[in-house]
C-alpha positions as CSV (number, residue, x, y, z in Angstrom):
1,X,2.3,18.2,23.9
2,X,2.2,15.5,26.9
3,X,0.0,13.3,24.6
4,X,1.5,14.1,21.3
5,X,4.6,12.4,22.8
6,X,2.8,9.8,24.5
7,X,0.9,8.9,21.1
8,X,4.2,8.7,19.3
9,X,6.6,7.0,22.1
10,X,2.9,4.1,21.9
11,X,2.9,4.0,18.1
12,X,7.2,3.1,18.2
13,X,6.1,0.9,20.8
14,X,3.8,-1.1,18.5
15,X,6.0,-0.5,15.4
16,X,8.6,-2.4,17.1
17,X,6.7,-5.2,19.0
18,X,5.1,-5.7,15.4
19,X,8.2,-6.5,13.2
20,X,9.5,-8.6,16.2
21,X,6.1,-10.2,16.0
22,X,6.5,-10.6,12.3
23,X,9.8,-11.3,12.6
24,X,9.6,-14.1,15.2
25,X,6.1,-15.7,13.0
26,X,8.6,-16.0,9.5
27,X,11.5,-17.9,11.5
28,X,8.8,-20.1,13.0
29,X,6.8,-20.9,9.9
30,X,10.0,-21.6,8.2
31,X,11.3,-23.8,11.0
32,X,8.1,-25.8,10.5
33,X,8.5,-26.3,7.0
34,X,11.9,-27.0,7.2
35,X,10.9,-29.9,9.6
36,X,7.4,-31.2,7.9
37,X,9.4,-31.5,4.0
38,X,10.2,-34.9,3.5
């Protein structure tokens, strides 16, 4: 039971620092575009 709920608070962990991650890589590529179009 002890890892069950260790496996599943890790996978939420990753879930969440993975959108951020995807999250936070859009906005930047998008910033970069914005600034490189002439």
């Amino acid at each position: 039971m002890g890892t069950a709920s260790h496996l599943t608070q890790l996978l939420m962990a990753v879930a969440v620092y993975g959108s951020m991650g995807l999250i936070a890589a859009v906005a930047m590529i998008g910033a970069t575009r914005r600034h490189t179009r002439n």
